[in-house]
PQR file of N, CA, C, O and H, with PARSE charges and radii, in Angstrom:
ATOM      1  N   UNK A   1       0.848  -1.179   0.000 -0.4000 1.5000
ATOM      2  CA  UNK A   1       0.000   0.000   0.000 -0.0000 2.0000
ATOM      3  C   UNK A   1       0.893   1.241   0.000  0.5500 1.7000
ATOM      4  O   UNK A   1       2.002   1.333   0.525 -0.5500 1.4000
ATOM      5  N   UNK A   2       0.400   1.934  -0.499 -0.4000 1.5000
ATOM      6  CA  UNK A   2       1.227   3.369  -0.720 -0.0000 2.0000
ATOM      7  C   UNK A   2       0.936   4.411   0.452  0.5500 1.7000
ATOM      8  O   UNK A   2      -0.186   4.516   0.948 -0.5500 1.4000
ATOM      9  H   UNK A   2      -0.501   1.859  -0.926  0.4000 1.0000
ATOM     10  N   UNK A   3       1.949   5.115   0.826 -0.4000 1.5000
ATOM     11  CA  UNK A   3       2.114   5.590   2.088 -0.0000 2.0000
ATOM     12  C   UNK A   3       1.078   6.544   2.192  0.5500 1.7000
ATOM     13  O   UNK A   3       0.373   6.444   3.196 -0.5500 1.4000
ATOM     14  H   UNK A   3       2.860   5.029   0.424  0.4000 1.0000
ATOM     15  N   UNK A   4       0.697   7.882   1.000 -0.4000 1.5000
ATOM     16  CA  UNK A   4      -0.056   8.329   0.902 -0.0000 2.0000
ATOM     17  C   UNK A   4      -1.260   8.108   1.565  0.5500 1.7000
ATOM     18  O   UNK A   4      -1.863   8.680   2.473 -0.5500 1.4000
ATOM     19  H   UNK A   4       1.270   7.964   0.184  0.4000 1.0000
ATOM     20  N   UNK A   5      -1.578   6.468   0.404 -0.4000 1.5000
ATOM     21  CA  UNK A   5      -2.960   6.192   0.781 -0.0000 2.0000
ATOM     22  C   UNK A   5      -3.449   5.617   2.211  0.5500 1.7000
ATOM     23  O   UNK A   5      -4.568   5.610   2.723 -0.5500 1.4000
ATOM     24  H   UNK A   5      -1.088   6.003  -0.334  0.4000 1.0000
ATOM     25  N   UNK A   6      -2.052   5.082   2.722 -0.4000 1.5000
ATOM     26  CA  UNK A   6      -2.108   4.618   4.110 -0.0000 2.0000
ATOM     27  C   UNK A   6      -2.718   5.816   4.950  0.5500 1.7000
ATOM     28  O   UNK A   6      -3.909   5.873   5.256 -0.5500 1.4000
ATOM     29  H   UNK A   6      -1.143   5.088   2.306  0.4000 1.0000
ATOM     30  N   UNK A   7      -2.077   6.457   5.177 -0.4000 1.5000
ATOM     31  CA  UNK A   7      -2.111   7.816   5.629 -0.0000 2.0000
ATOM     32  C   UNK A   7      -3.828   8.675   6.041  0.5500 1.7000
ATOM     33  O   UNK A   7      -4.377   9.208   7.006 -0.5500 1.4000
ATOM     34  H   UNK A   7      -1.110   6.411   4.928  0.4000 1.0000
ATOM     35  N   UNK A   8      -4.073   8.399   4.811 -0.4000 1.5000
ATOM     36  CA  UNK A   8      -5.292   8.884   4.468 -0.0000 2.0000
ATOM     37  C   UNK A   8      -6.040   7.922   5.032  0.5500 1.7000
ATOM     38  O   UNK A   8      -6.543   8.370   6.063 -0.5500 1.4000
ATOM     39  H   UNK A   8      -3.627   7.966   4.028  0.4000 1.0000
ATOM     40  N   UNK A   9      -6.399   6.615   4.798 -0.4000 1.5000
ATOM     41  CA  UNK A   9      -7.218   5.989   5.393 -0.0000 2.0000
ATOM     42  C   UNK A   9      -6.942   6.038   6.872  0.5500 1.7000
ATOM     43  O   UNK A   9      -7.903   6.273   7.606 -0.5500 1.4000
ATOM     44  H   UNK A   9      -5.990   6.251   3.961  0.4000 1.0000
ATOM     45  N   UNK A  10      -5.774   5.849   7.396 -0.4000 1.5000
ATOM     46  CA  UNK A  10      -5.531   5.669   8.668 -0.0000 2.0000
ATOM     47  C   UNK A  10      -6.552   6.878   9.676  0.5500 1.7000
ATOM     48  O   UNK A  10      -7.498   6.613  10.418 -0.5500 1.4000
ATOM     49  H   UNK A  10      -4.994   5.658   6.801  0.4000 1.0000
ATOM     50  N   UNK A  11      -5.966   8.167   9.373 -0.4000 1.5000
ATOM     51  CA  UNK A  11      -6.668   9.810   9.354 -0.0000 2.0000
ATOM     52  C   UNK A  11      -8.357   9.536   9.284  0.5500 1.7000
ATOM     53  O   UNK A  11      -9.049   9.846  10.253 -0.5500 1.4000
ATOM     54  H   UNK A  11      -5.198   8.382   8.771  0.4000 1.0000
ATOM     55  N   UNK A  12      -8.784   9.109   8.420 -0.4000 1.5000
ATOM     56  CA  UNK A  12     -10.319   8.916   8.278 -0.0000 2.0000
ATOM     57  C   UNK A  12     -10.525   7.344   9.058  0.5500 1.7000
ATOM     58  O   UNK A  12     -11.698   6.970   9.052 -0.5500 1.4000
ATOM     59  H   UNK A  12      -8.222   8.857   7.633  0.4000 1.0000
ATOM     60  N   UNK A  13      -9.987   6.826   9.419 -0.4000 1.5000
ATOM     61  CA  UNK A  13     -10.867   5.713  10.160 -0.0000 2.0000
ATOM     62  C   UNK A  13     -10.780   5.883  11.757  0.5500 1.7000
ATOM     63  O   UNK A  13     -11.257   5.089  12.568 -0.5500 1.4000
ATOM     64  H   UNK A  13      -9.034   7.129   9.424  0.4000 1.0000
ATOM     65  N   UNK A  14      -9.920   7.340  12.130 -0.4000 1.5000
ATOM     66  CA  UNK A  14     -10.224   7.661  13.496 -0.0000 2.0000
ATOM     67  C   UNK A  14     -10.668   9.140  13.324  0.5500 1.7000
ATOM     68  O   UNK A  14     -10.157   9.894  14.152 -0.5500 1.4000
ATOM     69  H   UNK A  14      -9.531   7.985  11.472  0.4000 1.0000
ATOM     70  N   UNK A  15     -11.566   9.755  12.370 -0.4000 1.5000
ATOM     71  CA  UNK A  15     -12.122  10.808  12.163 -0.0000 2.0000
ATOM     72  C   UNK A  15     -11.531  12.125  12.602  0.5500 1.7000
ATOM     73  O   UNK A  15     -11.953  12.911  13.450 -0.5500 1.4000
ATOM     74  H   UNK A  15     -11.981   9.142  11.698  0.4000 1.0000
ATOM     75  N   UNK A  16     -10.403  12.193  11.794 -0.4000 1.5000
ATOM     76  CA  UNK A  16      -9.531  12.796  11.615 -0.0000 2.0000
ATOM     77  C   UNK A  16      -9.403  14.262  10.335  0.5500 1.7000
ATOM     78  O   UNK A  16      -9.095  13.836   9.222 -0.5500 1.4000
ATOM     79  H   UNK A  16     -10.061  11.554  11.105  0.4000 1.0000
ATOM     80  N   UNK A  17      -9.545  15.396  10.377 -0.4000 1.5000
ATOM     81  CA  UNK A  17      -9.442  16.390   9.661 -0.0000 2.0000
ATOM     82  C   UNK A  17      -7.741  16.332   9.309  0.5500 1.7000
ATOM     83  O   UNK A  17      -6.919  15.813  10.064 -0.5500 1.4000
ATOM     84  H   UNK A  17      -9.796  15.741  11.282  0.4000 1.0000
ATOM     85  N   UNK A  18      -7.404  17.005   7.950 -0.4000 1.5000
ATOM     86  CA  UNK A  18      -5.999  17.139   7.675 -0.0000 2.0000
ATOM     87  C   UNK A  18      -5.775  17.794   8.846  0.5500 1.7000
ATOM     88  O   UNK A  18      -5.122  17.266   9.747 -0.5500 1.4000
ATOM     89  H   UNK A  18      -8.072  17.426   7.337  0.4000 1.0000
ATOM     90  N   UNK A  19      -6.381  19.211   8.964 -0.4000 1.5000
ATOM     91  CA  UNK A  19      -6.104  20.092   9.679 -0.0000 2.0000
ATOM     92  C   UNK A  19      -5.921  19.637  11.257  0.5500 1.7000
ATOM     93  O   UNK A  19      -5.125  20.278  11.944 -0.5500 1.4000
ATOM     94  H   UNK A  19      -6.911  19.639   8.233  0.4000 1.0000
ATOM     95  N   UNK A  20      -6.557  18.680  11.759 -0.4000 1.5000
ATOM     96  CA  UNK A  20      -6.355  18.453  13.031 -0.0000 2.0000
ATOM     97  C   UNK A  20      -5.248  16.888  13.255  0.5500 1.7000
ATOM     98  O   UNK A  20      -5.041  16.283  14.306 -0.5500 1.4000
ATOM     99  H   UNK A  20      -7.203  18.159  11.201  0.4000 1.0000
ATOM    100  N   UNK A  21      -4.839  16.660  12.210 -0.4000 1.5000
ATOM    101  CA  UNK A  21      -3.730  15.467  12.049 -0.0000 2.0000
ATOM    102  C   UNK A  21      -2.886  16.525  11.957  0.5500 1.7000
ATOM    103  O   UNK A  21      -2.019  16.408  12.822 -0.5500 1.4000
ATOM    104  H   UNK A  21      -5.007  17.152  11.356  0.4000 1.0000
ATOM    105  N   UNK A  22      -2.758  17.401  11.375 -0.4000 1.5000
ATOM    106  CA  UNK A  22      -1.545  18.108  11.476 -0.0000 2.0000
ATOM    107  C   UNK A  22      -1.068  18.687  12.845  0.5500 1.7000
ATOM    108  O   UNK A  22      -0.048  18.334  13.437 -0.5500 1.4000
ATOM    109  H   UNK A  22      -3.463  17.497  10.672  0.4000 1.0000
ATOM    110  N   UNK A  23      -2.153  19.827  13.340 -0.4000 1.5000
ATOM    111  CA  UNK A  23      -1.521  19.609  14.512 -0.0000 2.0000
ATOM    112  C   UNK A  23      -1.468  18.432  15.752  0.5500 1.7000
ATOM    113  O   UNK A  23      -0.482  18.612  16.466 -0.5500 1.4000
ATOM    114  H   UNK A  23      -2.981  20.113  12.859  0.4000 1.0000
ATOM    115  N   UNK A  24      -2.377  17.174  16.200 -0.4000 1.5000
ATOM    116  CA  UNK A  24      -1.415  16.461  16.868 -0.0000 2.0000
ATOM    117  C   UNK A  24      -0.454  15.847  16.766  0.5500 1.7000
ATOM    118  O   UNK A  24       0.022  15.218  17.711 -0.5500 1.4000
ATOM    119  H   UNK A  24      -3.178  17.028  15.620  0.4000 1.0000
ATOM    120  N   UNK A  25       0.289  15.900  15.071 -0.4000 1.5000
ATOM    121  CA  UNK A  25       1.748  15.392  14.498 -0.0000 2.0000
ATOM    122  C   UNK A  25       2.517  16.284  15.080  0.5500 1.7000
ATOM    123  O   UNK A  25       3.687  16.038  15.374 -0.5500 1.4000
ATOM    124  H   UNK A  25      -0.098  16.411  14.303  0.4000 1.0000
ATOM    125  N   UNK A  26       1.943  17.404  15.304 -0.4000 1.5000
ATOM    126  CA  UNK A  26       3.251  18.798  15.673 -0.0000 2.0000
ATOM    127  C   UNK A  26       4.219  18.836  14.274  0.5500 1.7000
ATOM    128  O   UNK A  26       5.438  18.674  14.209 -0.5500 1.4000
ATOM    129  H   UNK A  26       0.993  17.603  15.065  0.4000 1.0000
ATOM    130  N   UNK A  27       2.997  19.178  12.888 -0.4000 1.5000
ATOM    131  CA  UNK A  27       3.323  19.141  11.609 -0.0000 2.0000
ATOM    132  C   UNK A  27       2.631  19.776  11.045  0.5500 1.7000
ATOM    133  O   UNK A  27       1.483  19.821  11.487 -0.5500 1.4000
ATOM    134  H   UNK A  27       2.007  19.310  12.940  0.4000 1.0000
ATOM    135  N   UNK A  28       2.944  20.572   9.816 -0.4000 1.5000
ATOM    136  CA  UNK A  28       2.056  21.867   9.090 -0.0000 2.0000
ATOM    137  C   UNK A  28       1.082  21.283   8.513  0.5500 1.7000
ATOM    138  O   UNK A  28       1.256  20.124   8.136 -0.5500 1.4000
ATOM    139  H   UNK A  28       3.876  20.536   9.456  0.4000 1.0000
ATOM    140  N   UNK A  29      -0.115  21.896   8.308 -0.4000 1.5000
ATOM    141  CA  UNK A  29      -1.252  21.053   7.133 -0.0000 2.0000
ATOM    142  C   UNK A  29      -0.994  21.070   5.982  0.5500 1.7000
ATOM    143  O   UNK A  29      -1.798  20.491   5.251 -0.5500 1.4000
ATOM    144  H   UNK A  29      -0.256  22.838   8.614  0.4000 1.0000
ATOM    145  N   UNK A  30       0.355  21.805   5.268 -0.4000 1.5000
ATOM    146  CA  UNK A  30       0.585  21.918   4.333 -0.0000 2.0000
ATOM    147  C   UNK A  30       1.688  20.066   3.602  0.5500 1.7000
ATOM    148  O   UNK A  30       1.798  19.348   2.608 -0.5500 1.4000
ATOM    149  H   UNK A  30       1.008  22.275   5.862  0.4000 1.0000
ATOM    150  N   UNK A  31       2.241  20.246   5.155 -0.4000 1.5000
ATOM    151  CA  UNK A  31       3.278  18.827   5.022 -0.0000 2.0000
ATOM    152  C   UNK A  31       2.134  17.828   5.145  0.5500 1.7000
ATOM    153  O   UNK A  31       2.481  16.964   4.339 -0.5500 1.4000
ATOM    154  H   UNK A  31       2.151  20.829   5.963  0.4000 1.0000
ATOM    155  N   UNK A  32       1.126  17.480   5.604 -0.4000 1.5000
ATOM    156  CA  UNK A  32      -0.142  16.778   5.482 -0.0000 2.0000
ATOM    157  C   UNK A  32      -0.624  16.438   3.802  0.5500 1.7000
ATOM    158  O   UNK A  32      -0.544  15.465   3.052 -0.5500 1.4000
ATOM    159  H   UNK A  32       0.844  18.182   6.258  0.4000 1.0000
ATOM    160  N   UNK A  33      -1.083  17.641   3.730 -0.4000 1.5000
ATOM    161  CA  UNK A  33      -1.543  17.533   1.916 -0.0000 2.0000
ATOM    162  C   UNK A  33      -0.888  17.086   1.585  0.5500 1.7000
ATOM    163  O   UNK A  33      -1.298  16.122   0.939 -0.5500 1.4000
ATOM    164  H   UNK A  33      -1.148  18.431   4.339  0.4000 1.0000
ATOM    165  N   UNK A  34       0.854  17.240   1.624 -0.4000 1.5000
ATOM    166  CA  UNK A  34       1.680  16.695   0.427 -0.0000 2.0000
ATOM    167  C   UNK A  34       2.313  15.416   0.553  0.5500 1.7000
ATOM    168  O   UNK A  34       3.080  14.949  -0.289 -0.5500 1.4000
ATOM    169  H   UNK A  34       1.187  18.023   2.149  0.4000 1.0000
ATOM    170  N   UNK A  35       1.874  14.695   1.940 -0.4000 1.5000
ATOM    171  CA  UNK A  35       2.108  13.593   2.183 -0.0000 2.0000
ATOM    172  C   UNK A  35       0.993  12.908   1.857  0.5500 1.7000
ATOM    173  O   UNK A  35       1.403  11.775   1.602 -0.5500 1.4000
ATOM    174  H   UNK A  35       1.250  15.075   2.623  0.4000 1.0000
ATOM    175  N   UNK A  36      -0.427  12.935   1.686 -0.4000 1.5000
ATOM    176  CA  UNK A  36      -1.577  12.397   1.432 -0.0000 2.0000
ATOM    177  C   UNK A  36      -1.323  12.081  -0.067  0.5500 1.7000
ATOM    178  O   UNK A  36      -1.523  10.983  -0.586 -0.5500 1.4000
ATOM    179  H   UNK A  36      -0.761  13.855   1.894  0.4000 1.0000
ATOM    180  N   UNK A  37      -0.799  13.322  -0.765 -0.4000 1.5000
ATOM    181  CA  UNK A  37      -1.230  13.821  -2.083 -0.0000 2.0000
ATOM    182  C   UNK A  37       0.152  13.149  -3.099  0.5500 1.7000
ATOM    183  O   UNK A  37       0.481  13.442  -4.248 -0.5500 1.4000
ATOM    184  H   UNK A  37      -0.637  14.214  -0.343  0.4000 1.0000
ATOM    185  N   UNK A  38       0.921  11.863  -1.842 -0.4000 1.5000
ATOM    186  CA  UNK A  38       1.745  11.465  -2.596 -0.0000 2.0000
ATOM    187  C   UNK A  38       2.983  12.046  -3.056  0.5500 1.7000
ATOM    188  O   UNK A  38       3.468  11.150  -3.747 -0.5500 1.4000
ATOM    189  H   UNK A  38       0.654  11.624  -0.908  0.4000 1.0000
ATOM    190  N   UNK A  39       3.878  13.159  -3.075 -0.4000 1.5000
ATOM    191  CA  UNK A  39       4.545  14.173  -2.902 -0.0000 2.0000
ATOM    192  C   UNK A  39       5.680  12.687  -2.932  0.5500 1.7000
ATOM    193  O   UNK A  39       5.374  11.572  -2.510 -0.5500 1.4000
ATOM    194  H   UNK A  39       3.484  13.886  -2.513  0.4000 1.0000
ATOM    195  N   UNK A  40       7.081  13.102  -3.584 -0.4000 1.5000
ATOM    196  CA  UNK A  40       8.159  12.229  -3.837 -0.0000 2.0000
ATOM    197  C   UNK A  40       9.301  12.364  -2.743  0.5500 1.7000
ATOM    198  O   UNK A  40      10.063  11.454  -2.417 -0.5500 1.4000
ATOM    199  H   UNK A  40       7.330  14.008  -3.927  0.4000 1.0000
ATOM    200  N   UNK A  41       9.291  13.551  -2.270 -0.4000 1.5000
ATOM    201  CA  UNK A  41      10.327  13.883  -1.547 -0.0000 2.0000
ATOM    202  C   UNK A  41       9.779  14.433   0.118  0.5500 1.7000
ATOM    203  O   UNK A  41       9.858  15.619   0.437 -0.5500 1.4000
ATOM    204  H   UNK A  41       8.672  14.291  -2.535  0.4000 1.0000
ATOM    205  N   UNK A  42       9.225  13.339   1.076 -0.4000 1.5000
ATOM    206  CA  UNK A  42       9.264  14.481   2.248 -0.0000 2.0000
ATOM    207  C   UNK A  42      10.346  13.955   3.428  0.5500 1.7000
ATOM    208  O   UNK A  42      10.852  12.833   3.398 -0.5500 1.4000
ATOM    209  H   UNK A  42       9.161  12.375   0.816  0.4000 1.0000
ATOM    210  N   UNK A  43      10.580  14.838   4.347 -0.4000 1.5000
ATOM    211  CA  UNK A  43      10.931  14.540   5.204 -0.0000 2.0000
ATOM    212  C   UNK A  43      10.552  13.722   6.182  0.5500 1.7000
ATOM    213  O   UNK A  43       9.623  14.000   6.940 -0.5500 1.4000
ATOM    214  H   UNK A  43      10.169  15.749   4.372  0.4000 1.0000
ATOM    215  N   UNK A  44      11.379  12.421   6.263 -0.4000 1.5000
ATOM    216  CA  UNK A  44      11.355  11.287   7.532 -0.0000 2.0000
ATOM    217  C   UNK A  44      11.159  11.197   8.610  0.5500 1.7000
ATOM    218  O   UNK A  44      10.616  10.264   9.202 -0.5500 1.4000
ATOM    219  H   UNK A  44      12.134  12.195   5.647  0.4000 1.0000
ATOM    220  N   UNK A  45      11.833  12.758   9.272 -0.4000 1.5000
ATOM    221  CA  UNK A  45      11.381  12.816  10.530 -0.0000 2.0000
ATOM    222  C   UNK A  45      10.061  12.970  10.337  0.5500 1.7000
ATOM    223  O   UNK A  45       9.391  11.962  10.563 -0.5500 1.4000
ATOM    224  H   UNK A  45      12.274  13.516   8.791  0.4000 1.0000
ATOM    225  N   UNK A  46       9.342  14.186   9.893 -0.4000 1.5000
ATOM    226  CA  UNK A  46       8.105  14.374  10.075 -0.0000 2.0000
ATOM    227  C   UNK A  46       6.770  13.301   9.373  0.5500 1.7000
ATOM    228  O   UNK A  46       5.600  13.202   9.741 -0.5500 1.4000
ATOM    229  H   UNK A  46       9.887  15.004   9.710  0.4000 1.0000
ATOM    230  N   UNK A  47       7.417  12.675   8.376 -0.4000 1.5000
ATOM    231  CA  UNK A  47       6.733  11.134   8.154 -0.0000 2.0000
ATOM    232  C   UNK A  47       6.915  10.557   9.350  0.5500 1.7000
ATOM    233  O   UNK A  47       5.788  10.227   9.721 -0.5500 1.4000
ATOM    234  H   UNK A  47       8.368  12.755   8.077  0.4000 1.0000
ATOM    235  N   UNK A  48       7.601  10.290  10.055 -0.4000 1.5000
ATOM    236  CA  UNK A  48       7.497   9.525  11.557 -0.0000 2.0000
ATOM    237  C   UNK A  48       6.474  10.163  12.304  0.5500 1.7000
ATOM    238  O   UNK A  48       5.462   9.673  12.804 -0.5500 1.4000
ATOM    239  H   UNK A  48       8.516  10.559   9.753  0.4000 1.0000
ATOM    240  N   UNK A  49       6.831  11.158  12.303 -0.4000 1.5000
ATOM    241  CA  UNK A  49       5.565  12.443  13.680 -0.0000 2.0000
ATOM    242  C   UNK A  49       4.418  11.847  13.398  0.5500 1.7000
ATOM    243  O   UNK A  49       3.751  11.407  14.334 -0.5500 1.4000
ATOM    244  H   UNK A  49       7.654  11.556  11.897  0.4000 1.0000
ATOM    245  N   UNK A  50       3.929  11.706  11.969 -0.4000 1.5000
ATOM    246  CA  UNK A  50       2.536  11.941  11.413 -0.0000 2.0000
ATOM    247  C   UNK A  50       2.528  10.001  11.787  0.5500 1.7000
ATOM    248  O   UNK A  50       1.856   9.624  12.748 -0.5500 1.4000
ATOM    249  H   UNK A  50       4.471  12.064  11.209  0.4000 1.0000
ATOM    250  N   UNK A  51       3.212   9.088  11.051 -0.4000 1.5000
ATOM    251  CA  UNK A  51       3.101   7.706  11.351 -0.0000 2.0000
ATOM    252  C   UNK A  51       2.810   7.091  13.112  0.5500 1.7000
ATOM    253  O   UNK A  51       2.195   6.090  13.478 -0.5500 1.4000
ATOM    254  H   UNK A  51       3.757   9.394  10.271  0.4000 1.0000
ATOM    255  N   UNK A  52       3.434   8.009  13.820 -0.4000 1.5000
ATOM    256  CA  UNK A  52       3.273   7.319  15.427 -0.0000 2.0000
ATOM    257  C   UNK A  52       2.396   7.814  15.685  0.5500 1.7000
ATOM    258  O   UNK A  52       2.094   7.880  16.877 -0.5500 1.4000
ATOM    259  H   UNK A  52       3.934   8.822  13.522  0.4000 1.0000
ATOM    260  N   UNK A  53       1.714   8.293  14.868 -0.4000 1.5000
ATOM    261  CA  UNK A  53       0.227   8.674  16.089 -0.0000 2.0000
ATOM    262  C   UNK A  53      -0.526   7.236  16.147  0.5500 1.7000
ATOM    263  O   UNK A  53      -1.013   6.738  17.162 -0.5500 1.4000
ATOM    264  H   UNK A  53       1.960   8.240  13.900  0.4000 1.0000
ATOM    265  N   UNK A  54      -0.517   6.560  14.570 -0.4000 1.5000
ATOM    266  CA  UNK A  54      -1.076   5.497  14.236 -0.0000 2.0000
ATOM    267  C   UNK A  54      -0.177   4.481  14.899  0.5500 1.7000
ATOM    268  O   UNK A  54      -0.952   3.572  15.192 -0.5500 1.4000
ATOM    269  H   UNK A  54      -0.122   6.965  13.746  0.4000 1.0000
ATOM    270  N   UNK A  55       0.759   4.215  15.207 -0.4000 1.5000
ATOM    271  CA  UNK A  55       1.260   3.199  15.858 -0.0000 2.0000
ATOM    272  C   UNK A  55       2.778   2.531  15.033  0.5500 1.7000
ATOM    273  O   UNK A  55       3.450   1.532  15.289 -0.5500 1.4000
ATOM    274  H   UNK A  55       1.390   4.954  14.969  0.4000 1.0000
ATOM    275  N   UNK A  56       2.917   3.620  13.945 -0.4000 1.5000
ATOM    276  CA  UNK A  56       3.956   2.787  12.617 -0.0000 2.0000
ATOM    277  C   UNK A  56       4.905   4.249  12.713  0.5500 1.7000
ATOM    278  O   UNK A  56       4.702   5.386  13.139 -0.5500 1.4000
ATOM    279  H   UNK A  56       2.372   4.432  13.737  0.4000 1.0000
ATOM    280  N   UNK A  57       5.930   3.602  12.131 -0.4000 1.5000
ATOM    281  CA  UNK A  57       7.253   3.919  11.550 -0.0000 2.0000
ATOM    282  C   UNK A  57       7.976   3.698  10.041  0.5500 1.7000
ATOM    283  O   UNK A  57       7.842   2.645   9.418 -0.5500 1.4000
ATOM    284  H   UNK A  57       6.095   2.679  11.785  0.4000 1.0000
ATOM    285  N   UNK A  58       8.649   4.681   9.617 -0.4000 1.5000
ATOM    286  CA  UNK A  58       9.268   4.153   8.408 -0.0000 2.0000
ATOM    287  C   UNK A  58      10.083   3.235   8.369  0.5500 1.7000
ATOM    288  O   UNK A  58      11.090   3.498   9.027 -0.5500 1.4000
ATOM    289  H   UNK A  58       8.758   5.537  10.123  0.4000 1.0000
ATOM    290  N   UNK A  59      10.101   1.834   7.671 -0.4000 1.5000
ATOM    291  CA  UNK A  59      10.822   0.921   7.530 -0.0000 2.0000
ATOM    292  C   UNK A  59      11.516   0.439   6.192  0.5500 1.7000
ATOM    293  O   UNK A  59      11.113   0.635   5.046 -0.5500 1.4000
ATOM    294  H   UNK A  59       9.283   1.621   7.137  0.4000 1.0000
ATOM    295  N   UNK A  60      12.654  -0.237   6.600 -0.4000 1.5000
ATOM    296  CA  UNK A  60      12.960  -1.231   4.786 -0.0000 2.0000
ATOM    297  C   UNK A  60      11.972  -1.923   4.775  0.5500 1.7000
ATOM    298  O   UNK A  60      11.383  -2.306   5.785 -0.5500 1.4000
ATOM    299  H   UNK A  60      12.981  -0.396   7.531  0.4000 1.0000
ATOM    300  N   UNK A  61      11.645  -2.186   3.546 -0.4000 1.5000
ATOM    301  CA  UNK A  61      11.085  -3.171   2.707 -0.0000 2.0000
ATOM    302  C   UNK A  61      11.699  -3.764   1.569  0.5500 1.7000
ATOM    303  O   UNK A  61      12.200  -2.973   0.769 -0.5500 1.4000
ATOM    304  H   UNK A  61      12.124  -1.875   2.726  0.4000 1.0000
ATOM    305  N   UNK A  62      11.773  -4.979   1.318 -0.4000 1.5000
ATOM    306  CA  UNK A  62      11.987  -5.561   0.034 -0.0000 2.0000
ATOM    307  C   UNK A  62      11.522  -4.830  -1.679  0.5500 1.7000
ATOM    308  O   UNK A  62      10.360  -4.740  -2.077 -0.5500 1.4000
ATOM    309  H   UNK A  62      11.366  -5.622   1.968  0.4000 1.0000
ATOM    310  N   UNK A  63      12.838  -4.356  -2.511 -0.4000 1.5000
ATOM    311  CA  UNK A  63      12.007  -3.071  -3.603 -0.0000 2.0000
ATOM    312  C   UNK A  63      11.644  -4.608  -4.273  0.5500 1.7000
ATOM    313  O   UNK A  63      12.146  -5.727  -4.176 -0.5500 1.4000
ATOM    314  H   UNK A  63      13.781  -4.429  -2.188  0.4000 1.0000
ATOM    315  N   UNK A  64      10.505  -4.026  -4.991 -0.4000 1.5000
ATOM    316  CA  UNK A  64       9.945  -4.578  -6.344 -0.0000 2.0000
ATOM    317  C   UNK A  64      10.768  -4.451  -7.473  0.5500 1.7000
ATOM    318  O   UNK A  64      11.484  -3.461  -7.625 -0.5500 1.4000
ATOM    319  H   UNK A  64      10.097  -3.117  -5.070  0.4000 1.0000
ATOM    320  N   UNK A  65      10.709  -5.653  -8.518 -0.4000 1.5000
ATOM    321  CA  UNK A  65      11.200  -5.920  -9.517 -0.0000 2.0000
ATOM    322  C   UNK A  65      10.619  -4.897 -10.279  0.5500 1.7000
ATOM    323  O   UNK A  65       9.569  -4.535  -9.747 -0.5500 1.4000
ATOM    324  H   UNK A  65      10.127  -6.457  -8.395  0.4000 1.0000
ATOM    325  N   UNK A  66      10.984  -4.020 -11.750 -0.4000 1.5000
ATOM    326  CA  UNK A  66      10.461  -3.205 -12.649 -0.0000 2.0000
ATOM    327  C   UNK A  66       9.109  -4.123 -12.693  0.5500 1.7000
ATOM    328  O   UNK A  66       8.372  -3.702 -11.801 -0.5500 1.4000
ATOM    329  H   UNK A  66      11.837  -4.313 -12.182  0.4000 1.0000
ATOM    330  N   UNK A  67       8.675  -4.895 -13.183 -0.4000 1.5000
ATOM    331  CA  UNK A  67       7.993  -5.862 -13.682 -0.0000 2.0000
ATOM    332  C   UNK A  67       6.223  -6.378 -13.320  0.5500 1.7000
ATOM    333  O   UNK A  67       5.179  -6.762 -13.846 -0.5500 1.4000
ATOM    334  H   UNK A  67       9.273  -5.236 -13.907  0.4000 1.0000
ATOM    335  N   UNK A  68       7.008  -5.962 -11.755 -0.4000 1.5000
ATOM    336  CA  UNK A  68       6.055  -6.456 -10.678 -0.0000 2.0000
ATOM    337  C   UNK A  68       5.114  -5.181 -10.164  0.5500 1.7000
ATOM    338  O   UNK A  68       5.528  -4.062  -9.861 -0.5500 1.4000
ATOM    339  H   UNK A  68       7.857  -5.650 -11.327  0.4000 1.0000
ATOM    340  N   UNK A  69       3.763  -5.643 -10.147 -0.4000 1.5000
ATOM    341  CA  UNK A  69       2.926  -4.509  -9.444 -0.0000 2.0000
ATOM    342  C   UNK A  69       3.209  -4.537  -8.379  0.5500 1.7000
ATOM    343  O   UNK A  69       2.700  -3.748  -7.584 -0.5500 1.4000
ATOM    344  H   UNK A  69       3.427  -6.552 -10.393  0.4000 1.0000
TER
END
């Protein structure tokens, strides 16, 4: 699943506004949108802030082959 979309569902299945995920991340609503909205480049720390509310962290994963969905 894509982090984005994680994100987003996670946010809406504890009825969650961007605006009010942002501040209990102690993170802008702007870094919100662009983490929802899929954005290529954000910062880790604050992907963590926003991930531990839910209980997760950024991790390795095994990359995918070109090939493979």
């Amino acid at each position: 699943m894509k982090l984005a979309r994680f994100v987003k569902e996670k946010r809406k299945a504890v009825n969650l506004t961007q605006p009010e995920l942002a501040e209990k991340a102690g993170v802008g609503l702007r870094f919100v949108r662009e983490l929802e909205q899929g954005k290529q480049s954000l910062r880790l720390d604050k992907v963590n802030q926003v991930l531990r509310l839910f209980g997760y962290e950024v991790g390795a994963v095994p990359a995918k082959k070109e090939n493979e969905q």
